[in-house]
N, C-alpha and C positions, 0 to 999 in steps of 0.2 A: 598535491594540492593542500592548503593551508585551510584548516576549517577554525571558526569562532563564532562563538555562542554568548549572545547577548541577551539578559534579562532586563527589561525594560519596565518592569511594573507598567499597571493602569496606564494608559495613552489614548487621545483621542484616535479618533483614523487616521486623519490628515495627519496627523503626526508621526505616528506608525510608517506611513506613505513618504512622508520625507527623509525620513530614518534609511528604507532602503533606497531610496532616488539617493543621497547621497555616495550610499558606496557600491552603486551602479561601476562607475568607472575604473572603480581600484580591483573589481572583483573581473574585471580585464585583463587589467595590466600586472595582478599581482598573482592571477592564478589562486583567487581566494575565495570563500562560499562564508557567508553569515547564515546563520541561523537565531531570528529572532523571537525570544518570547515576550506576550505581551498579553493583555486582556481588554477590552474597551467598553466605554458607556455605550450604553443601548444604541443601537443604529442598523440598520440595513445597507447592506453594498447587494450593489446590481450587479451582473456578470453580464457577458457578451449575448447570453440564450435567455434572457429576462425578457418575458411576454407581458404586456399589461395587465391581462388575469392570474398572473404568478403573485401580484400583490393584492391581499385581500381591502385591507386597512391601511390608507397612505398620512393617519396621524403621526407616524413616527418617522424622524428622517431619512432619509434614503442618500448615499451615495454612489453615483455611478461608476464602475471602472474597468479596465479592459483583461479582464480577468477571466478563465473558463469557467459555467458551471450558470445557473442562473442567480435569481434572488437568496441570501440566506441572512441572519442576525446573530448577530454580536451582543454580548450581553458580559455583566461583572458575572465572575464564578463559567466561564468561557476560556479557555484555554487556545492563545490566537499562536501558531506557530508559522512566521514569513519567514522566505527567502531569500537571497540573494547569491544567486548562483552561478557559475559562468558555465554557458549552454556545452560549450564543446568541451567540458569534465563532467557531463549530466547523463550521456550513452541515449541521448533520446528524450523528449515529454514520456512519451511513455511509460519506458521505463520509470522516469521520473516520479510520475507522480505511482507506479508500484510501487518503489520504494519506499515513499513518504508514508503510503499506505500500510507497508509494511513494519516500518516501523510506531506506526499508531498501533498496530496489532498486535505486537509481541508488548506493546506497553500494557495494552489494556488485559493481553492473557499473563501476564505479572501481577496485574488486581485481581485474577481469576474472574474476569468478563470473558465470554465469550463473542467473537467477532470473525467477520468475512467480509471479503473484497467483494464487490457485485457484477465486474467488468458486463457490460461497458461503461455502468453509471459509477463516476468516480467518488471515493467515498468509502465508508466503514461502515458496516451494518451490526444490529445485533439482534437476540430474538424479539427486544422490545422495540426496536426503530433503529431510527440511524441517527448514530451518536458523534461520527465525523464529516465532515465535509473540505472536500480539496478543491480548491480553483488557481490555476495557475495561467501568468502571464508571461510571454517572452517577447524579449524586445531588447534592442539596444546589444544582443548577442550577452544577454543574460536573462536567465527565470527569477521572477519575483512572485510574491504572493505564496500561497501555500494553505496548510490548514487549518481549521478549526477544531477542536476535541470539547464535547458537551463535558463540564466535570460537575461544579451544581449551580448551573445557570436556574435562570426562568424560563423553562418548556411552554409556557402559557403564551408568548411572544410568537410562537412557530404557528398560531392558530391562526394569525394573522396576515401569514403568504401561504403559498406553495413551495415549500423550503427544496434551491436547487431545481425546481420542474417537477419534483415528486410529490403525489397523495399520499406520505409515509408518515405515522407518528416520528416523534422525535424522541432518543433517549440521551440520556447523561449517568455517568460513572456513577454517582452517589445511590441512585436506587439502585445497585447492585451490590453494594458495600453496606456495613452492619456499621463501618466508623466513618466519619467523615476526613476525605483527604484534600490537603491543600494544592493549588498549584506546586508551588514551589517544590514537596512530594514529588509529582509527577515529569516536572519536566528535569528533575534528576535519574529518573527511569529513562525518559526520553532521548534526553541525550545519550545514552550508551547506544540505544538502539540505531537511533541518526549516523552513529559513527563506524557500527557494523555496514549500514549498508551504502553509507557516499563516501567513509574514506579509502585510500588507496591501498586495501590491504592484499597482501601474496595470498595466492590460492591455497595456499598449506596455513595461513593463519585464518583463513576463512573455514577449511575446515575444522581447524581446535577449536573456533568462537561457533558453529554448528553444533558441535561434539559436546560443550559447556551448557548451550541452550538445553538440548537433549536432556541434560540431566535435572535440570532447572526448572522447568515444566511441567505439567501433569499429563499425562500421555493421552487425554482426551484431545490435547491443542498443537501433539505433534508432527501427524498426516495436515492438518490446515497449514501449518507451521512451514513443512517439507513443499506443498503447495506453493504456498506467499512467495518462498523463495526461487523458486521454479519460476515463478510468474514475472521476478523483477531480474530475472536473467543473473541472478548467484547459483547455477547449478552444482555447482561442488559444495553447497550448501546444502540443497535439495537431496545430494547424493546420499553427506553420512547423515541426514537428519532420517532419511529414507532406509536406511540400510540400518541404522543401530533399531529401528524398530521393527522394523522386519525380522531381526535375528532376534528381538525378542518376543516376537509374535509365536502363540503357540497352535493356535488354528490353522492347519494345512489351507484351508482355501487362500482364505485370508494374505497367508503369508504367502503364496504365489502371485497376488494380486501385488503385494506388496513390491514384491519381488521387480513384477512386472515393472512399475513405475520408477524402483532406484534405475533398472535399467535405462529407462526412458528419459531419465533426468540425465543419464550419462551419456546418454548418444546426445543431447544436446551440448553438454562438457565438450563433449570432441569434437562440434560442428564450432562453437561460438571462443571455449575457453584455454583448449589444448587440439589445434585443428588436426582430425584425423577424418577425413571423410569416411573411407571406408569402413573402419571400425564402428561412427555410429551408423553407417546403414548396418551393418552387422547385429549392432544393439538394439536397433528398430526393429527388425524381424524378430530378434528373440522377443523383445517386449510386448509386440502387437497381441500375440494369441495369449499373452498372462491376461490381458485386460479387457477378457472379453466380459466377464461378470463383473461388472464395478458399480452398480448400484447403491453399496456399501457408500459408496465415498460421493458418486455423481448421477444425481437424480435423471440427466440426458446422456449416459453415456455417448449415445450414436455420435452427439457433434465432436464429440475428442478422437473418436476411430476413424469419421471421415475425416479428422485434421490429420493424424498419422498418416493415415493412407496415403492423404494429399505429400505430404512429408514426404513420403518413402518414393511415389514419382518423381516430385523436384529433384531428390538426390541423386535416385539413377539417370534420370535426363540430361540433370545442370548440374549435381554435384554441389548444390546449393539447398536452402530451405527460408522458407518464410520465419517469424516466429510462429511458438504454440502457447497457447492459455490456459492453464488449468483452472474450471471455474468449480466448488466444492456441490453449488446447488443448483448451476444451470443460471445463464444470463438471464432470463426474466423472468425467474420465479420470487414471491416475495419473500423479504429477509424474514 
């Protein structure tokens, strides 16, 4: 599949909106994904879970559109990154919108921000709020829409909804940084990462672009890192991101914990990317008893052991498995 990446400077919305309505149909018939960056005058879009009490202040304009995720705003120093994707090269919304997530996050642990996925609520968090936001549309047998990245907007604008459905401060890139960066900066970060995880690379080049990250990185972001990837279904990702720090782990407990999860990342390998049923239930047994103390990493362990377990019966039963989610701090605890 053919990916391009358009930089569109400032754009109203409507405009933005036509941009991708236009190549709706070619991203059909051609087998091809845009990726647009953009930024916009102040405005508010509605998504499909927009409650009336989600808007505090309805002085500023609002437009509505059939997008997931509820109320959020747009602002200059805004980073608007849309879609245009054809559904059956996308492996799922799902996965989808991991991905996107995922590549927000290995962007922002390049600035040395710290951030985390929240599953179920979609989106990018950090310790000071939540600094991204995803809402995605599909239709017409393509995904539109996409996210937003706070870089140094006006935070003062969020006081005036419930941004997305959440009570959550709001943060942007610049209060974590000592210089100030541009878009333009960022969505050359961006794009590398966009191309790690939507284009069509062999699983032996996924591992060398795993293996580069690793080294690239500060080792505080690379269990979250081994995580994201797990979560968006690149498990041969998850594998050496997993394994080269586990072998550099010098803490015995530790490095069994460690241990435990490359395994768990590879019996999924075997179920989704190189199908071997048996070998990962094989993997799953070994991995379950490494992960009994993971505190370390997951604030609710129990809900990931009773996913395993769940696991380990579908396989012997059906030979089959749901997916699994690795969440770093538990679905509803706050970022």
């Amino acid at each position: 599949m053919q990916i391009e990446f358009l930089r569109a400077g400032l754009l109203p919305y409507p405009q933005a909106r036509l941009l991708m309505e236009e190549r709706k149909q070619h991203s059909v018939q051609q087998k091809k994904a845009w990726f647009i960056f953009t930024e916009h005058p102040t405005i508010y879009t509605t998504g499909i879970k927009t409650k009336s009490e989600h808007i505090l202040d309805r002085s500023i304009d609002t437009f509505p559109i059939r997008r997931g995720g509820s109320v959020t705003v747009h602002s200059p120093g805004q980073l608007i990154l849309y879609t245009v994707f054809p559904f059956r090269e996308s492996a799922g919304l799902d996965i989808f919108i991991r991905r996107l997530e995922g590549a927000l996050l290995d962007t922002l642990f390049d600035f040395g921000i710290p951030g985390r996925a929240n599953d179920p609520d979609s989106g990018v968090f950090t310790p000071r709020g939540k600094i991204a936001f995803v809402g995605i549309e599909a239709s017409a047998r393509v995904i539109t829409h996409g996210a937003a990245l706070n870089v140094h907007n006006d935070l003062g604008l969020y006081n005036k909804i419930q941004s997305c459905g959440l009570t959550l401060p709001a943060a942007r890139m610049q209060d974590f940084l000592t210089e100030r960066v541009s878009l333009e900066q960022i969505i050359s970060v961006l794009e590398k990462h966009l191309l790690t995880r939507f284009f069509g690379h062999s699983l032996d080049s996924l591992k060398d672009i795993s293996a580069q990250r690793f080294r690239e990185i500060p080792p505080a972001f690379r269990v979250p890192t081994a995580f994201q990837y797990f979560n968006e279904g690149h498990y041969i990702m998850a594998i050496e991101m997993l394994e080269l720090t586990w072998r550099e782990e010098s803490n015995a407990e530790t490095k069994i914990i460690l241990q435990g999860f490359t395994q768990l990342a590879s019996a999924f390998h075997k179920i989704y990317e190189r199908p071997n049923v048996k070998g990962a239930l094989s993997l799953l047994q070994k991995a379950h008893p490494k992960l009994k103390d993971i505190s370390l990493y997951i604030k609710r362990p129990e809900s990931l052991h009773r996913s395993i377990e769940h696991v380990l019966i579908r396989l012997v039963k059906e030979g089959i498995v749901p997916g699994l989610y690795i969440t770093l701090e538990g679905k509803h605890d706050d970022p």
